[in-house]
C-alpha positions as CSV (number, residue, x, y, z in Angstrom):
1,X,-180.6,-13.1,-103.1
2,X,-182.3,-16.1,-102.0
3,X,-180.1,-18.2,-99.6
4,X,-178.5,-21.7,-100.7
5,X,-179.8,-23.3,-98.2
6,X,-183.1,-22.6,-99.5
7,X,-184.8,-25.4,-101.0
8,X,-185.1,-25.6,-104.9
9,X,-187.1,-26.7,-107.4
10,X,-186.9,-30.3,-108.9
11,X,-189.3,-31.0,-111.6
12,X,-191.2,-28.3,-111.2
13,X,-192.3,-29.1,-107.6
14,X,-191.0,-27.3,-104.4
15,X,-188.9,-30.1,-102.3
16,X,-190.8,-29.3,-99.3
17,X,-193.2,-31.7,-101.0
18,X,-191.0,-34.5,-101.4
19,X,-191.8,-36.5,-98.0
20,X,-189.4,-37.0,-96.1
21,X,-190.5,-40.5,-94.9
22,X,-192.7,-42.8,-96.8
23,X,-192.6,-44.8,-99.7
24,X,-191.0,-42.2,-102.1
25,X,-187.7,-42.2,-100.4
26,X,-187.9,-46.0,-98.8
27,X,-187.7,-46.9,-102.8
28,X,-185.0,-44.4,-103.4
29,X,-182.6,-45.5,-101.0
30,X,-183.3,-49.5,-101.8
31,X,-182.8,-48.7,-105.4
32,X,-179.6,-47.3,-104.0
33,X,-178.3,-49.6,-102.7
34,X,-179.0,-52.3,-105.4
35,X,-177.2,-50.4,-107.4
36,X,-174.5,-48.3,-105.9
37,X,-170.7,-49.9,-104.8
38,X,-170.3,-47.3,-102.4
39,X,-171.5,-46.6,-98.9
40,X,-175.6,-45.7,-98.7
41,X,-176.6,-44.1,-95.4
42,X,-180.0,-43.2,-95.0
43,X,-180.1,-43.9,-91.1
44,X,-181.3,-41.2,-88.4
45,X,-177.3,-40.9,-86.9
46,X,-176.1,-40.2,-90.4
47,X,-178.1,-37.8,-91.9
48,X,-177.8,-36.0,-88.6
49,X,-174.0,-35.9,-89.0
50,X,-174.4,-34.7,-92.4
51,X,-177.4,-32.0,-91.7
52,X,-174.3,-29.1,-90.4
53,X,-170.9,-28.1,-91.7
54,X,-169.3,-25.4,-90.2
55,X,-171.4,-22.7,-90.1
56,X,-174.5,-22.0,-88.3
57,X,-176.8,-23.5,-90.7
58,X,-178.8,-27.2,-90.3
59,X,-180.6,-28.9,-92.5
60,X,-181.2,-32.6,-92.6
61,X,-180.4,-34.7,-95.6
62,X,-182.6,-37.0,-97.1
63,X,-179.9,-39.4,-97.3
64,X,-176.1,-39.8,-97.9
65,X,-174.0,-41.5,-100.6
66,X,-170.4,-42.2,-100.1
67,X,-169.9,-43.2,-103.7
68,X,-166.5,-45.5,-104.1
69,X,-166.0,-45.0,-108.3
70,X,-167.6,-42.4,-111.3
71,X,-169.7,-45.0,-111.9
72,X,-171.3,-45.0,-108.2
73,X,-172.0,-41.1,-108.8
74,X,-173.4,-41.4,-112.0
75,X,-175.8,-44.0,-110.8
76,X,-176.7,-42.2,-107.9
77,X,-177.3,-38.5,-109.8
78,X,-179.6,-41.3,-112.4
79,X,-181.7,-42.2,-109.8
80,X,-182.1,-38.9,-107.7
81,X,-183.1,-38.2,-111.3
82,X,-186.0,-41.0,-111.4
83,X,-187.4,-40.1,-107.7
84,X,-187.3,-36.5,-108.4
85,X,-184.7,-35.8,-105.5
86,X,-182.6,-33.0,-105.2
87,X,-178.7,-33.6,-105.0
88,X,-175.8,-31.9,-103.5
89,X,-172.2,-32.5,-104.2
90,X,-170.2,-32.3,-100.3
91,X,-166.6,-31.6,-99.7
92,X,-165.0,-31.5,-96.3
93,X,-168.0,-29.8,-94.8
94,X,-165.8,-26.5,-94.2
95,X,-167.8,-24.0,-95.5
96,X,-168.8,-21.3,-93.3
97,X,-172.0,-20.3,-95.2
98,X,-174.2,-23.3,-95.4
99,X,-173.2,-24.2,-98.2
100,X,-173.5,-28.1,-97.3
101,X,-176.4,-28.4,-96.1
102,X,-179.8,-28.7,-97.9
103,X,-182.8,-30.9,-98.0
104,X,-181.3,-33.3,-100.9
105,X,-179.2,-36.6,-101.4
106,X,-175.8,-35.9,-100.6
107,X,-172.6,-37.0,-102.3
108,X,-169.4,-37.3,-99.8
109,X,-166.5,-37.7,-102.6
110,X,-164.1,-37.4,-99.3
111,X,-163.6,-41.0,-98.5
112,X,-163.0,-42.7,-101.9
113,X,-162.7,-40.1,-104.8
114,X,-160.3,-38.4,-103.4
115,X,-156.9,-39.2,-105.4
116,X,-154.7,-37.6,-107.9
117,X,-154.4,-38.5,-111.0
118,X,-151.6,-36.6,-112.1
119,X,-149.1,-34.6,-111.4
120,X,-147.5,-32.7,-114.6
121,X,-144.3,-30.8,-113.3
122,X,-143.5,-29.7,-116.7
123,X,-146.8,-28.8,-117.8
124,X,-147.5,-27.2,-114.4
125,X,-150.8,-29.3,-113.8
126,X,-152.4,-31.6,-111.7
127,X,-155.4,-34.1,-112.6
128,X,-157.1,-34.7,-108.9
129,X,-160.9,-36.4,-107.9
130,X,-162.9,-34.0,-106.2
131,X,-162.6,-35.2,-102.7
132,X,-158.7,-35.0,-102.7
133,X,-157.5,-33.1,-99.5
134,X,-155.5,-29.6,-100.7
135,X,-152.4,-30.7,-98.1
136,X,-152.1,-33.6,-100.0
137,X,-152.0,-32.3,-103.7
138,X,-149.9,-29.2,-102.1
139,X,-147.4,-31.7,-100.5
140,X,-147.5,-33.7,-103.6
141,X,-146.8,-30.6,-105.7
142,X,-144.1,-29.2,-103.3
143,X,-141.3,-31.9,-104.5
144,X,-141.2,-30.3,-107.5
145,X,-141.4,-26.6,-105.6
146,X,-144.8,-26.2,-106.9
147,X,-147.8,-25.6,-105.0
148,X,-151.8,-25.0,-106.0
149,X,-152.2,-21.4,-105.1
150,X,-155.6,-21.0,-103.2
151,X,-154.8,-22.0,-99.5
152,X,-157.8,-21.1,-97.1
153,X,-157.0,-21.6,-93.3
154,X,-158.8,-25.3,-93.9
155,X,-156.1,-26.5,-96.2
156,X,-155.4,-29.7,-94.1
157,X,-158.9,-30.9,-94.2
158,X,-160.7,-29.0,-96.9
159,X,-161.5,-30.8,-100.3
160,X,-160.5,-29.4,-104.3
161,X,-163.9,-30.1,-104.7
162,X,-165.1,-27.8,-102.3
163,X,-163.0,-25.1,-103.0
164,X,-163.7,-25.4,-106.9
165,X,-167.3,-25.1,-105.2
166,X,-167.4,-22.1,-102.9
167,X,-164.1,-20.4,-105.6
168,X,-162.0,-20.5,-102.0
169,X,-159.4,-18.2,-101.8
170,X,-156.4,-17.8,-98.8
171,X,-153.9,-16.4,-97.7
172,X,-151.3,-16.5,-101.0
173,X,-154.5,-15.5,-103.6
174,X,-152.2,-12.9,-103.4
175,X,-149.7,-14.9,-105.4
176,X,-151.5,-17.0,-107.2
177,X,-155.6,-15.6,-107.5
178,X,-158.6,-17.5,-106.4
179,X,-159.9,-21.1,-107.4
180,X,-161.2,-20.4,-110.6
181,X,-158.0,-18.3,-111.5
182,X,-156.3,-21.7,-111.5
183,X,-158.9,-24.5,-113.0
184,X,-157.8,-25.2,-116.5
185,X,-160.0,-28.0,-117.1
186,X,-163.4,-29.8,-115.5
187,X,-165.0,-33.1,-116.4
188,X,-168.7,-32.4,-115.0
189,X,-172.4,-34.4,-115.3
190,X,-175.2,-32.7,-114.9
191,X,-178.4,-33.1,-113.3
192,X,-180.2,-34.6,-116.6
193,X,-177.8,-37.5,-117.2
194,X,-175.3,-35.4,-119.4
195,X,-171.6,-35.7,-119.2
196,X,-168.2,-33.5,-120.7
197,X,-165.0,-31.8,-120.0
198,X,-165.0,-28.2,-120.2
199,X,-161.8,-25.9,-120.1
200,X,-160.7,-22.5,-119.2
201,X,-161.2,-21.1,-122.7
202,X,-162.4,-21.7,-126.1
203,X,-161.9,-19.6,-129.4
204,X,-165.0,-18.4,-131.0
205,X,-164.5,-21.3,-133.9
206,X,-164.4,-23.9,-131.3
207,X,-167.5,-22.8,-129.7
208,X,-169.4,-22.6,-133.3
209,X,-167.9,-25.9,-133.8
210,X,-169.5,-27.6,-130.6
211,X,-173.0,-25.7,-131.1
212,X,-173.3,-27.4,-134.5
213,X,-171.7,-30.8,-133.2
214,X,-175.3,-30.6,-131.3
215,X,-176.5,-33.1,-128.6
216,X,-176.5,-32.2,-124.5
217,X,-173.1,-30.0,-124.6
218,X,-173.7,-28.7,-128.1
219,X,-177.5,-27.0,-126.8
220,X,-175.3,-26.2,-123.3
221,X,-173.2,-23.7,-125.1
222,X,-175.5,-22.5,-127.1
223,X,-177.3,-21.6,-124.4
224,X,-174.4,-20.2,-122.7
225,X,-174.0,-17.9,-125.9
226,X,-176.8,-17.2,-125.9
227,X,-177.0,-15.6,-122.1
228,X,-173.4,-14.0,-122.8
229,X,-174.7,-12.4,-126.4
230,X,-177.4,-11.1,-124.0
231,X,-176.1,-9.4,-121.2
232,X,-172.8,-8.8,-121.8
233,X,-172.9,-5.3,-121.5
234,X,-174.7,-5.2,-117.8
235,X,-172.0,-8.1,-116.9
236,X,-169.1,-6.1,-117.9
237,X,-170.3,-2.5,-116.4
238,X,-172.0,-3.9,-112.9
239,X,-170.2,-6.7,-111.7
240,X,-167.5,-5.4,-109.2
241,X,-164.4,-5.6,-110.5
242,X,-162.5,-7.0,-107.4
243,X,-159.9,-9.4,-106.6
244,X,-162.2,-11.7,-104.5
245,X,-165.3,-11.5,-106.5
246,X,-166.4,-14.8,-105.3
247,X,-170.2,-14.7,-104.7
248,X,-172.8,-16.0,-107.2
249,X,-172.3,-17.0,-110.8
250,X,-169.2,-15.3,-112.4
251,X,-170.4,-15.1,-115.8
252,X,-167.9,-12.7,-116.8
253,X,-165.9,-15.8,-117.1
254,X,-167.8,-16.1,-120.6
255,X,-167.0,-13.0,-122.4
256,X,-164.7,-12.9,-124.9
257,X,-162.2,-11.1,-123.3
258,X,-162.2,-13.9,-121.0
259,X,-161.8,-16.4,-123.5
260,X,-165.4,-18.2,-123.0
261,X,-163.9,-19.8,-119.9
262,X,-166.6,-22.1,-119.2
263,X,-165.0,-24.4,-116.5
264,X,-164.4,-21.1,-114.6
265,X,-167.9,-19.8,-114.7
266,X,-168.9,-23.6,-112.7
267,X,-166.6,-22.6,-109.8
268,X,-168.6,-21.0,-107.3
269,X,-171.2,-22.3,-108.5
270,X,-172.1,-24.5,-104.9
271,X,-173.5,-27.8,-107.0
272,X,-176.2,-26.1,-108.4
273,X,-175.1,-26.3,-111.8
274,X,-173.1,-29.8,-112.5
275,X,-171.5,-32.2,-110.5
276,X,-167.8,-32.6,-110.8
277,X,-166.1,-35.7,-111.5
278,X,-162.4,-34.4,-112.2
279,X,-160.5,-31.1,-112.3
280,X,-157.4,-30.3,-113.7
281,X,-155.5,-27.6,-112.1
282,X,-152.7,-25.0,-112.7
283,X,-150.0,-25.5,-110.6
284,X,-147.4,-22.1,-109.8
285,X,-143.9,-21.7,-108.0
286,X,-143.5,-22.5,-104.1
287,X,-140.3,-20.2,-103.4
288,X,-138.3,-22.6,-101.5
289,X,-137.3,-19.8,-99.6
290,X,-139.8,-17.5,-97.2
291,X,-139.2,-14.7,-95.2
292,X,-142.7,-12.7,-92.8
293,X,-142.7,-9.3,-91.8
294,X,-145.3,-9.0,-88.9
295,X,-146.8,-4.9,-88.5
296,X,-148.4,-4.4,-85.2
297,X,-150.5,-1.4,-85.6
298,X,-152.7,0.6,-83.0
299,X,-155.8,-1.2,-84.6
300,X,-157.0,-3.1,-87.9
301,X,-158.4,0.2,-89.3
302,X,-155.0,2.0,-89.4
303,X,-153.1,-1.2,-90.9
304,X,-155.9,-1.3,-93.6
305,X,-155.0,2.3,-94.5
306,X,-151.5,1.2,-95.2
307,X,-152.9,-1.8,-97.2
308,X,-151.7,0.2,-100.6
309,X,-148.6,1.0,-99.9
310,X,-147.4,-2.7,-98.5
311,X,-149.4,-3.9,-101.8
312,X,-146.8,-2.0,-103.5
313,X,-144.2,-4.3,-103.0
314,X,-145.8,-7.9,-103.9
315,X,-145.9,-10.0,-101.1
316,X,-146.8,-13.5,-102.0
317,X,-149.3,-13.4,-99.3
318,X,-150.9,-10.9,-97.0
319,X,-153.0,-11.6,-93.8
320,X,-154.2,-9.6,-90.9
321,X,-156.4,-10.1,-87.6
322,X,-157.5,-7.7,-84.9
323,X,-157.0,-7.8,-80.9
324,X,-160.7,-9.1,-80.6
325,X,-159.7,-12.6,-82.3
326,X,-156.4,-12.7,-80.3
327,X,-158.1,-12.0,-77.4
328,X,-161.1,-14.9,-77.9
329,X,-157.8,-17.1,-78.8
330,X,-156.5,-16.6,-75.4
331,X,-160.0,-17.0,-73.5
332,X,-159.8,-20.6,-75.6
333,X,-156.5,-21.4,-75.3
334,X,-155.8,-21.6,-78.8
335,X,-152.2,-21.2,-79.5
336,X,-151.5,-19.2,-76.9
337,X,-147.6,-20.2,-76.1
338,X,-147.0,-18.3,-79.2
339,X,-148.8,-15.3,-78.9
340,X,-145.2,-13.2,-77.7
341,X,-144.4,-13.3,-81.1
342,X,-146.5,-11.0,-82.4
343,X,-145.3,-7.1,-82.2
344,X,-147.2,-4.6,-79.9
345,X,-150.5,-3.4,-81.0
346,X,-154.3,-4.0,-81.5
347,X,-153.9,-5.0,-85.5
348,X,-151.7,-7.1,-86.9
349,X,-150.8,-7.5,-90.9
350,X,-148.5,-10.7,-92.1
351,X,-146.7,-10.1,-95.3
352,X,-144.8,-13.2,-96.7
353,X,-142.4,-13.0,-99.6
354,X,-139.9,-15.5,-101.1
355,X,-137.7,-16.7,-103.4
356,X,-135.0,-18.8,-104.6
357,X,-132.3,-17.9,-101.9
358,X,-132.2,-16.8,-99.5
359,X,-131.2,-13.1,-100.3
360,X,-134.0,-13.5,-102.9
361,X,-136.8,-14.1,-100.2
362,X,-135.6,-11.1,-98.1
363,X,-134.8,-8.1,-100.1
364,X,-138.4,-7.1,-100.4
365,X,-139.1,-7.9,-97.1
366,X,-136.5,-5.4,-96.3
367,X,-137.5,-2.7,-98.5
368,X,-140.6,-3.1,-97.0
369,X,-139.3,-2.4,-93.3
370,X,-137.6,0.2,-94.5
371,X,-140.4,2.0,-95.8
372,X,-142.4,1.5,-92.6
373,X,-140.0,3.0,-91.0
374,X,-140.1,6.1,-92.5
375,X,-143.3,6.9,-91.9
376,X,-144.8,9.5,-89.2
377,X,-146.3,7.0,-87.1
378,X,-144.6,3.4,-88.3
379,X,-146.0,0.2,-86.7
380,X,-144.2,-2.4,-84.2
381,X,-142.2,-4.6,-87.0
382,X,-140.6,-7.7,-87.0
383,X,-139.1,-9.9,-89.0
384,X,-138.9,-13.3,-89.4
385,X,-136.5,-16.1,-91.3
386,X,-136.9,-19.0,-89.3
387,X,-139.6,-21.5,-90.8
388,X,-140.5,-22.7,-87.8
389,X,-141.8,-19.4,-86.4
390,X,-143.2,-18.6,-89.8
391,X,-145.7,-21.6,-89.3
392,X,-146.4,-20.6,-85.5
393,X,-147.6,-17.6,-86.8
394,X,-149.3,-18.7,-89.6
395,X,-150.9,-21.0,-87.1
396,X,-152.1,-17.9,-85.0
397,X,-153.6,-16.8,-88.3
398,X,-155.7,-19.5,-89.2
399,X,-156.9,-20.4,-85.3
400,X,-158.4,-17.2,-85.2
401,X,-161.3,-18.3,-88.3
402,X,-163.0,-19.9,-85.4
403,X,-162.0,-17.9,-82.6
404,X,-165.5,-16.2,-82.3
405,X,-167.4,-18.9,-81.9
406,X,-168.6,-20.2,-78.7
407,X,-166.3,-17.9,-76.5
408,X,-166.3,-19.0,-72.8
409,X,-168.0,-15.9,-70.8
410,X,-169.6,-14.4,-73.9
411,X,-173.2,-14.6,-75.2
412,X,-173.3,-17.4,-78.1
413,X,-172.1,-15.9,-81.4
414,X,-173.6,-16.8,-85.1
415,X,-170.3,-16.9,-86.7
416,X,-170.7,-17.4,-90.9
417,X,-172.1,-14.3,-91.9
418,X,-168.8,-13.2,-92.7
419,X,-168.7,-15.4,-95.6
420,X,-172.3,-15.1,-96.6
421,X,-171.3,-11.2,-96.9
């Protein structure tokens, strides 16, 4: 599969030809500027900045818009159009896969679009711009005792538009599934100047319905159709049927059994499809109550085996890390005052569970200690009810995503191909 930071085709022509210097992009970013609100940055400092994101990937931008309204991305997505430049939509710049960087225009939404809408705690939704942080919607949410599921260990600085891009996951997809498990609705614009609101599913009448409508959308799902009519048979036999089926286009989405979920067949999509200018999200139930059982196992491999059985009794989250990323945590000094809460071993699993009360939030968790225990060989356990320990730990957790890189005595490391697995 061709990488995404390859560079793609615009008009026909490879973007390698687009210079990048000359009179070609000298108009582009003067047109611009005439015409966008927002913040145009076509200088050396800033399209370094913007050439990385987290992973080991750089590629320097032609330029970078920091568009303050809708208006200020349609107009710059019009005239990428007229110069024949490539765009790319940009979130917080988390990803670990490259996924933000490429030879193109690109489109910060984190500094201005980033707001919600609104927040439905009776309908259990949430309108958001793409660049809203996820802490904020989550902490928005959590007055009500509702949370967006999907929480990757970025959540205080990743964007909803990001995740919708990459279909992000985290530690409670147990709970609640990934992204696209909980987009209910997307107003998108396209490359070619189209724009429209697509939802998480559409009954065969609508579809007919918006095909003979016609114009941009009507020939867009006829085309999706089309491609579904076509290969639905090699979709539903060889795509893996697993929880985190995150990588490439999920056209399952589309079948009928899915309920022609267009708006979930964009996420994971990277920008290559549309650009988003809204999303609408499902929100579900943040037990106010939480209680962790920790399993310290002699290493990852045996905790994996027991994956099954802990699976058995629905934890709203499940997490686990080896002694390596513990061990390039302490050579960093990341966390490391709470290290002595973890039980003895080499692998560690983190099952969280909740509810209502507080008896509620702990009765699985102690069914689940329980049946550890009875095993031949049971693992260190402990268990926690304390919040505050519960977020050291969690902490741990998501400190160890960039424990490999960059450890002090070891050879330089290429983290990131983790995620482009």
């Amino acid at each position: 599969m061709e990488r995404r930071t390859g560079a793609p085709r615009v008009r026909g022509l490879h973007v390698s030809m687009l210079p990048d210097k000359g009179v070609q992009v000298q108009e582009l970013e003067a047109a611009l500027r005439q015409r966008v609100a927002g913040e145009v940055r076509f200088d050396g400092g800033s399209r370094a900045l913007y050439a990385a994101d987290a992973s080991s990937f750089r590629e320097v931008p032609i330029g970078v818009v920091i568009p303050k309204t809708r208006a200020d991305v349609l107009e710059t997505m019009a005239l990428c159009r007229q110069y024949g430049a490539p765009l790319l939509a940009r979130g917080g710049g988390t990803s670990l896969a490259g996924q933000c960087c490429n030879f193109a225009v690109v489109l910060d939404f984190s500094k201005y679009l980033n707001r919600l809408l609104e927040l439905d705690p009776v309908g259990r939704l949430a309108r958001v711009e793409p660049g809203i942080i996820l802490d904020s919607l989550r902490n928005a949410a959590e007055v009500h005792h509702l949370t967006f599921g999907p929480d990757p260990a970025t959540h205080s600085r990743c964007t909803l538009g990001g995740m919708i891009g990459n279909n992000a996951c985290g530690v409670h997809a147990q709970m609640a599934g990934k992204t696209s498990d909980n987009i209910l609705a997307l107003e998108v614009a396209t490359y070619d100047g189209a724009r429209m609101t697509v939802r998480n599913h559409y009954d065969e009448a609508e579809v007919t319905a918006l095909i003979q409508q016609g114009g941009r959308q009507g020939e867009i799902f006829r085309r999706l159709l089309a491609l579904r009519d076509r290969y639905a048979e090699p979709i539903r036999a060889e795509f893996p049927r697993i929880p985190r089926n995150i990588s490439g286009y999920p056209l399952y989405y589309l079948l009928p059994e899915h309920g022609f979920n267009v708006a979930g067949s964009l996420v994971g999509t990277e920008s290559t499809c549309v650009t988003i200018l809204e999303a609408t999200t499902r929100l579900v139930d943040s037990p106010p109550v939480k209680s962790l059982v920790v399993m310290g196992f002699p290493d990852i491999y045996t905790g994996c085996d027991h994956l099954p059985d802990i699976l058995a009794f629905n934890p709203m989250a499940l997490e686990g890390m080896d002694d390596s990323l513990i061990d390039y945590m302490v050579r960093k000094h990341l966390h490391t005052e709470h290290m002595d809460l973890l039980p003895e071993g080499k692998g560690w699993l983190m099952a969280q569970f909740g509810g209502d009360t507080r008896e509620e939030a702990f009765r699985a968790a102690h069914e689940l200690v329980d049946a550890l225990a009875r095993l031949d060989h049971p693992p260190e356990v402990r268990l926690f009810d304390l919040a505050e320990k519960e977020a050291q730990l969690w902490e741990i957790r998501e400190s160890a995503v960039g424990a490999t890189a960059m450890v002090p005595g070891m050879a330089d490391t290429w983290p990131g191909w983790e995620d482009s697995a």
